[in-house]
C-alpha positions in Angstrom: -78.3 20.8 39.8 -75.2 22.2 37.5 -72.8 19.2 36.6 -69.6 18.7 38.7 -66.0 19.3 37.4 -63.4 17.9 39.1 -59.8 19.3 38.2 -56.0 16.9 38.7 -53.2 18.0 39.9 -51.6 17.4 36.2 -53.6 20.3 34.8 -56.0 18.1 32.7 -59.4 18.2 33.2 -62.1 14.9 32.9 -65.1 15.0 32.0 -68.1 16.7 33.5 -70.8 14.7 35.3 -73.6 15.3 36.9 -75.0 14.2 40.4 -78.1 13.3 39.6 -76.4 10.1 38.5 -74.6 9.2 41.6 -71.4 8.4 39.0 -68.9 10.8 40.2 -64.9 11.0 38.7 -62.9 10.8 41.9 -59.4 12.2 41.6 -57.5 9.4 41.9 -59.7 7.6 39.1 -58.8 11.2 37.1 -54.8 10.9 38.1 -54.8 7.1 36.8 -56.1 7.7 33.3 -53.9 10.4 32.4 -50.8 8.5 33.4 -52.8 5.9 31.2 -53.0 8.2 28.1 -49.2 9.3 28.6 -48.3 5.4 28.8 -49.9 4.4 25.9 -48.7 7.6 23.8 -45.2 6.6 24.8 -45.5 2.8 23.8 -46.4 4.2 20.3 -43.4 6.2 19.5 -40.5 5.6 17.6 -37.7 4.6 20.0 -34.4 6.7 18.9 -32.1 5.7 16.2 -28.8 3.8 17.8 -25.7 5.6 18.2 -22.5 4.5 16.1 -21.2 2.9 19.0 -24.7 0.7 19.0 -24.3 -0.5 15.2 -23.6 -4.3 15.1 -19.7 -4.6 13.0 -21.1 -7.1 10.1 -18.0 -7.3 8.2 -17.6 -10.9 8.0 -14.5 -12.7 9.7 -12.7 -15.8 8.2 -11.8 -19.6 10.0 -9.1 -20.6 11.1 -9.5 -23.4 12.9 -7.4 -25.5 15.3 -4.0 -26.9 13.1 -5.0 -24.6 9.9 -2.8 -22.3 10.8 -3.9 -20.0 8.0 -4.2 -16.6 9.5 -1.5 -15.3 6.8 -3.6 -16.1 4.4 -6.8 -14.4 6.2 -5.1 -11.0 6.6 -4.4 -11.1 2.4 -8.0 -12.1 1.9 -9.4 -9.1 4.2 -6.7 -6.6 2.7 -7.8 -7.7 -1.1 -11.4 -7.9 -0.1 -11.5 -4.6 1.5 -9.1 -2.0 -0.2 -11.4 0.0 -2.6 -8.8 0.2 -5.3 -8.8 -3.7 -5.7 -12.6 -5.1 -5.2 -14.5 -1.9 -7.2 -12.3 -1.7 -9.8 -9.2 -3.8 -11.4 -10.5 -6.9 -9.5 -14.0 -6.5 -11.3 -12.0 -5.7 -14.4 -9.9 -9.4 -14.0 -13.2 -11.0 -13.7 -14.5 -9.5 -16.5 -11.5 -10.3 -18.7 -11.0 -14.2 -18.2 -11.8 -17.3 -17.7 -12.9 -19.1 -14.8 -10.0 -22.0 -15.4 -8.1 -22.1 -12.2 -4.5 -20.1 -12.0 -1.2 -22.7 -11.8 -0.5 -23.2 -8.5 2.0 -20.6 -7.0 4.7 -22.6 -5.3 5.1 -25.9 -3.1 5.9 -24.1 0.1 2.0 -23.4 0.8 1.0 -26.3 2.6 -2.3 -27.0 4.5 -1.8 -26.8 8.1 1.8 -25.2 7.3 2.2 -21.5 8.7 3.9 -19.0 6.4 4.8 -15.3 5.6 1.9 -12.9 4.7 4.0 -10.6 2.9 5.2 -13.2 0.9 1.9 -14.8 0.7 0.7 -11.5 -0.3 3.6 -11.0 -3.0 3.1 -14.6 -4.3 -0.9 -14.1 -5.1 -0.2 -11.2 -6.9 2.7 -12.8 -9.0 0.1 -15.9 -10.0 -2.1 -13.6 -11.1 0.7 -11.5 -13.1 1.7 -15.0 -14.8 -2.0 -15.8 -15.4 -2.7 -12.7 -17.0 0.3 -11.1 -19.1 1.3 -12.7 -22.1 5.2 -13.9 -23.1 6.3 -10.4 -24.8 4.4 -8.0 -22.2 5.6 -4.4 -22.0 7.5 -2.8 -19.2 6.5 -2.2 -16.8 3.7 -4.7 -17.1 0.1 -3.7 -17.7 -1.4 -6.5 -16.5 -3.8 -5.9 -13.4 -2.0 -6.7 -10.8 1.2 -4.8 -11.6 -1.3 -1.9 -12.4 -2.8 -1.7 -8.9 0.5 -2.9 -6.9 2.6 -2.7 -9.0 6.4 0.0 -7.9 8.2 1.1 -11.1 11.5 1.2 -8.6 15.0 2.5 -9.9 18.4 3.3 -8.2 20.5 6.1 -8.6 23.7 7.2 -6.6 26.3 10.2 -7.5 29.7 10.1 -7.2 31.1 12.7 -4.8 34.1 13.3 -7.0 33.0 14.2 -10.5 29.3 14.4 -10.0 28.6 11.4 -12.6 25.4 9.8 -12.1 24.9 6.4 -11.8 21.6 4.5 -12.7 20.6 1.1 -13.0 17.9 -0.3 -15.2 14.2 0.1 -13.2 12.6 -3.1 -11.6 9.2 -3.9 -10.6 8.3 -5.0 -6.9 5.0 -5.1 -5.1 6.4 -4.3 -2.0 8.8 -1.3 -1.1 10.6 -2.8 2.7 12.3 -0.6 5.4 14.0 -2.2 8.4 12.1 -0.6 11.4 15.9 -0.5 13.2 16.4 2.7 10.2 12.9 3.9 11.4 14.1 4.1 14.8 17.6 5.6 14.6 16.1 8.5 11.9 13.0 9.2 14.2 16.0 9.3 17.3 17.1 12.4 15.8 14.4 14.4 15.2 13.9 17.8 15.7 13.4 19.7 19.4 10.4 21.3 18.8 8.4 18.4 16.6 8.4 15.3 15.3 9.7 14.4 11.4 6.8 13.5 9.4 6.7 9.9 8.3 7.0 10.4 4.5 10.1 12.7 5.5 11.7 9.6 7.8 10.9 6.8 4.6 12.4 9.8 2.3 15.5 9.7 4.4 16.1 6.1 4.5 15.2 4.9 1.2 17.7 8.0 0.0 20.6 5.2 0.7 18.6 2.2 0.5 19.4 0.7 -2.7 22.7 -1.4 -4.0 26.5 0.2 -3.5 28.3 1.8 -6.8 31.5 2.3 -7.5 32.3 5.1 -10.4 33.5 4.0 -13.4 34.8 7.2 -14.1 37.0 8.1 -11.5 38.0 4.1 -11.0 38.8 4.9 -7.2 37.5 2.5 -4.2 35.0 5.0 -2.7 31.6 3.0 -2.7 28.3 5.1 -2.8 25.1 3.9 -1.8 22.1 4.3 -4.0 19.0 6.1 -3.6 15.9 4.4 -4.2 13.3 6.2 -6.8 9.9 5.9 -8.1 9.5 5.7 -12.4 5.8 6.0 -12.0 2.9 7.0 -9.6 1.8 3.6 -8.3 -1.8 2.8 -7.6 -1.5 1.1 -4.3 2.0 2.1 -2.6 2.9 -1.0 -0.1 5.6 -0.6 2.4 6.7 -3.6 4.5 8.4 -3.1 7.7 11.2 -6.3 8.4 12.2 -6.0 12.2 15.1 -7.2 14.1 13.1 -10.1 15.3 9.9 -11.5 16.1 9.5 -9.6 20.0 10.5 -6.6 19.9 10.6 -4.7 23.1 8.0 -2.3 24.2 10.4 0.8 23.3 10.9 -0.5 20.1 7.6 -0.6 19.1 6.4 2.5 20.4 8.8 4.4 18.9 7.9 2.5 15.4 3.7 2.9 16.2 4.3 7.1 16.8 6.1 7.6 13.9 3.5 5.5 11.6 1.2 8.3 10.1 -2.1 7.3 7.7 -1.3 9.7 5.1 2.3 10.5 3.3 2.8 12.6 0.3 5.1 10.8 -2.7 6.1 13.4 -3.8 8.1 14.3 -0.6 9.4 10.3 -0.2 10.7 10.4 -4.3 11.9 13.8 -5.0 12.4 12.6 -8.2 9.2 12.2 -9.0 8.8 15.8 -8.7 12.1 16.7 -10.6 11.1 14.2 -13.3 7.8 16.0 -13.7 5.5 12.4 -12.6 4.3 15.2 -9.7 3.4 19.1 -9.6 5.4 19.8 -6.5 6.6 18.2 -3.5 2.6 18.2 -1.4 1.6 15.9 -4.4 1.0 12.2 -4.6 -0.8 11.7 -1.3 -1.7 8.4 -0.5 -3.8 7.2 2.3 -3.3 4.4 4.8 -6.3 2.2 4.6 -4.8 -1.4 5.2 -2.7 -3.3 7.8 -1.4 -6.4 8.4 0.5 -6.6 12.0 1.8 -9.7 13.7 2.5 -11.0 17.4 3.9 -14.1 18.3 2.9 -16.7 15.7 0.0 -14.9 14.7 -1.5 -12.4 12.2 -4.3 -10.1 12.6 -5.2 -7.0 10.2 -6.5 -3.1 10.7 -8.9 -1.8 7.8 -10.6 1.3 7.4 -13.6 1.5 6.2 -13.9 4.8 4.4 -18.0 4.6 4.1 -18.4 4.4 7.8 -14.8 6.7 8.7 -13.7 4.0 11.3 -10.9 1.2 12.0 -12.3 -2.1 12.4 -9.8 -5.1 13.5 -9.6 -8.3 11.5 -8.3 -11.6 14.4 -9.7 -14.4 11.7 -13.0 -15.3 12.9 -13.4 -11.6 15.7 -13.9 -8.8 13.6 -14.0 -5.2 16.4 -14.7 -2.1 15.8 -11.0 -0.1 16.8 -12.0 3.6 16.6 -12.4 6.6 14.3 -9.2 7.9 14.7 -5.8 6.4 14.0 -4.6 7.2 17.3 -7.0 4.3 18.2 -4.8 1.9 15.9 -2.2 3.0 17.2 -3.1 2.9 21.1 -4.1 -0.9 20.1 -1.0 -2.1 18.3 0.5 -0.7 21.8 -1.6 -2.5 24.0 -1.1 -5.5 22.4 2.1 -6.0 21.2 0.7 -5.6 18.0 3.6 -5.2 15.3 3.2 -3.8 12.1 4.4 -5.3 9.3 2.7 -4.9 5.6 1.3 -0.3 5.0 -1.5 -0.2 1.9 -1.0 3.0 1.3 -4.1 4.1 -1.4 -3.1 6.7 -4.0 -6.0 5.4 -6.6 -8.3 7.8 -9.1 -11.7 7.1 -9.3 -12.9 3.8 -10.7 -14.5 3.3 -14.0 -17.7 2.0 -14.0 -18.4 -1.4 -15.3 -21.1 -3.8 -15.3 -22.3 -6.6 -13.2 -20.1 -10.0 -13.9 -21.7 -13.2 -13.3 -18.0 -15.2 -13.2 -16.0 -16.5 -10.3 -12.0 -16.2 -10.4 -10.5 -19.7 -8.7 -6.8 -19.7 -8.2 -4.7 -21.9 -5.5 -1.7 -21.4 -3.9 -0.1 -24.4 -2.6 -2.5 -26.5 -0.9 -5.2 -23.6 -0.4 -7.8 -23.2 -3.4 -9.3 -19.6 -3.4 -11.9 -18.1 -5.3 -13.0 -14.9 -5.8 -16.6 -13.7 -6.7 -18.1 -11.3 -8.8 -19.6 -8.1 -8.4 -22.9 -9.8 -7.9 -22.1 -13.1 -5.7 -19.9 -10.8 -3.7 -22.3 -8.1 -2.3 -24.5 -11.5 -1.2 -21.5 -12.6 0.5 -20.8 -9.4 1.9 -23.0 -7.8 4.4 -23.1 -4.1 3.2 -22.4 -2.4 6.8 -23.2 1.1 4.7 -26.8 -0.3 4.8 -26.8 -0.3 8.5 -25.8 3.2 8.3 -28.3 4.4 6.1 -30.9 3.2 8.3 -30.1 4.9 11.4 -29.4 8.0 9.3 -32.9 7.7 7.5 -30.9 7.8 4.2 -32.1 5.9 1.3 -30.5 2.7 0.7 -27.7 2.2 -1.7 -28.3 1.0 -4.8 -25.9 -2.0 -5.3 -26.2 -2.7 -9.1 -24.3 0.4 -9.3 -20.7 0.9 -9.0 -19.6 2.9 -6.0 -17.4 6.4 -6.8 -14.2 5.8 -5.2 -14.2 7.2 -1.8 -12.1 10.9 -0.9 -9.1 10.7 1.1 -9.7 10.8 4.7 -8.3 13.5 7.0 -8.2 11.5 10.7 -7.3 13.7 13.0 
C-alpha cells in the first residue's frame, strides 16, 4: 500500500508514513509541531536593539543630603565636568602641569551646611585656580588655564556726541559677562512685527550701554555718555549671567526671558568691534554654542547639559539626573513648567583640543569648608560611566577607545 501524506492548513507538509504501521500523523499532531518549530525559531533570535528613548541616562548625579545644602556647588561640578572645552583639554593640561599640593582655600564665606551663590561659587573656583597657577609678574591678559578657557578680555568705550572723541578705558578680565533679564525684557518688548530679534542681537543692544558713564574731557560739558561694552579677544568659553529683579519672578517674566534664550549666538554680531578690530572675518563669525546651564527656583539649583555625543539635554537636580529632550525647545518647555530660572549661559566657542597623554595625578583644591578633587584622564573615565558606550552598542558601532583623546565635538544645529 503507497504511504499516506497528510497536508496542514499552514502549507507545510510532515512526513510521509505508511499504514502498514498503524502510526499515522493526525493533523492536529501536524498543526502543533509547526507552531513548535516557529516557537522555538523565535526564542533564538536577537530581540531588537532599544530605541533612544529606552537607553538608561548613566551620567552620574551628586549628594546633597539633608542640611548640606550644597547644590551650588553640584551645578559647578556638573558644568566643569561636562563642558568639552574644560575636561578634554585645559583641565587635562592643569593636571599635567602641577602638583597635587592642595590650592589655598578660596574665601571664609563657603561654609559646610551654609547655602551660597553658584555664579559666585563658580567665579571663586576659577580665581583659586588663577592664583594657584600664574606667577607674581604674569602677562595680560593672563595665560594661565583658567583665564584661557573662561577667561573675557572686556573693555569700554563710549563717544561723545559733540566732537566725536572716543573714550576708552584700560581692558579688564572677568569670567562672567552679566545682563539684568529686566534689559532682556524691555529690548525683546520692542521687537519687530513680523519676527522675533535674535538673541545675540538683544545682548548686542544692551551691552552697547552697559558699561561705566563718561564725561568728555574735551568738550568739559555735563553731558554723561554711557559706555559700550567690547570684547579684546575671542574667548574660549563665553559665560553670560542673567541677575533678575528677584528670586520669583512671575510667569510673564520668565517666559518672555526663556523665548528669547537661543543655544547659538554669533560674537561677532554681540561685539562689532571685534569685527572692526579684525579679531573676526565678518559679522556671522565667532559662533558659540550653548551647552551648559545653571537655573535656580526657590532656594535651589539644578543644571541643563548637552551632551554633544548623544545630541540631547539631560537635567542635573543633585542626585536625579533626566533625560530633557533633543531639542532646546524641550529646555526651554521645562524651565517653563517649572519655574525654572536661568541664571549662569556656557556659551562654547573652543577649537579642537590638542591631544595629550594619560595623567596618573589628582588635582585637590577647597573652597571654604568643601575639599574637591579632580581626577585624571584615567581615574575619571572609571568614575564616569561613558553613556557614548551605551550608544555604540545599540548602534552595533565599535566601542570607543578611551586611551585616546576625543576630537572636540562640531557645533550643534538644534532645531
Amino acid at each position: 500500500m503507497a504511504a499516506l501524506t497528510i497536508e496542514t492548513s499552514s502549507s507545510e507538509q510532515t512526513e510521509g508514513v505508511d499504514t502498514r504501521s498503524k502510526s499515522v500523523t493526525s493533523p492536529t499532531e501536524a498543526t502543533t509541531k509547526a507552531a513548535d518549530r516557529k516557537k522555538k525559531k523565535k526564542a533564538t533570535s536577537k530581540p531588537p536593539p532599544p530605541t533612544h528613548a529606552e537607553v538608561p541616562v548613566t551620567a552620574k548625579g551628586l549628594r546633597n543630603d539633608t542640611g548640606d545644602n550644597n547644590c551650588f556647588l553640584n551645578v559647578v561640578v556638573q558644568a566643569l565636568f561636562h563642558l568639552e572645552g574644560v575636561s578634554s583639554d585645559a583641565l587635562r593640561k592643569v593636571l599635567s602641569a602641577i602638583s597635587t599640593s592642595p590650592l589655598p582655600a578660596a574665601e571664609e564665606r563657603y561654609k559646610a551646611g551654609s547655602m551660597d551663590d553658584a555664579a559666585e561659587a563658580h567665579e571663586t573656583i576659577l580665581r583659586s585656580l588663577h592664583e594657584s597657577l600664574s606667577s607674581a609678574a604674569a602677562a595680560t591678559p593672563c595665560p594661565c588655564l583658567a583665564h584661557e578657557v573662561f577667561g573675557l578680555w572686556v573693555g569700554e568705550e563710549a563717544e561723545c556726541g559733540q566732537c566725536g572723541m572716543s573714550m576708552e578705558t584700560l581692558p579688564y578680565d572677568a569670567m562672567v559677562l552679566h545682563v539684568a533679564t529686566e534689559s532682556i525684557k524691555e529690548v525683546t518688548s520692542k521687537k519687530h512685527k513680523t519676527h522675533q530679534r535674535a538673541f545675540d542681537d538683544v545682548l548686542a543692544t544692551v551691552w552697547a550701554a552697559a558699561g561705566s558713564s563718561k564725561k568728555c574731557a574735551r568738550c568739559r560739558h555735563d553731558k554723561v555718555y554711557e559706555s559700550r561694552l567690547q570684547l579684546k579677544q575671542v574667548p574660549r568659553m563665553f559665560t553670560v549671567g542673567l541677575t533678575w529683579k528677584n528670586n520669583s519672578a512671575n510667569v510673564a517674566t520668565l517666559k518672555a526671558i526663556v523665548a528669547a534664550m537661543e543655544p547659538s549666538i554669533r560674537l561677532g554680531r554681540v561685539f562689532p568691534n571685534m569685527v572692526a578690530e579684525g579679531r573676526l572675518a565678518g559679522p556671522d563669525q565667532g559662533s558659540a554654542t550653548l551647552l551648559a546651564m545653571y537655573c535656580f527656583f526657590g532656594h535651589h539649583y539644578m543644571a541643563f547639559i548637552y551632551k554633544v555625543a548623544t545630541r540631547e539635554w539631560l537635567s542635573f537636580n543633585d542626585t536625579v539626573v533626566r533625560r530633557v529632550g533633543t531639542q532646546w525647545s524641550d529646555v526651554q518647555a521645562a524651565c517653563i513648567e517649572n519655574h525654572y530660572q536661568p541664571y549662569v549661559l556656557f556659551y562654547d566657542v573652543a577649537p579642537p583640543p590638542t591631544k595629550l597623554g594619560n595623567q596618573e595625578t589628582v588635582l585637590q583644591f577647597t573652597i571654604g569648608d568643601f575639599v574637591m578633587s579632580v581626577a585624571s584622564e584615567v581615574d575619571r573615565e572609571n568614575w564616569k560611566t561613558n553613556v557614548d558606550d551605551v550608544h555604540a552598542q545599540v548602534d552595533h558601532a565599535p566601542r570607543k577607545d578611551h586611551t585616546r583623546q576625543q576630537q572636540h565635538p562640531p557645533h550643534y544645529h538644534p532645531k
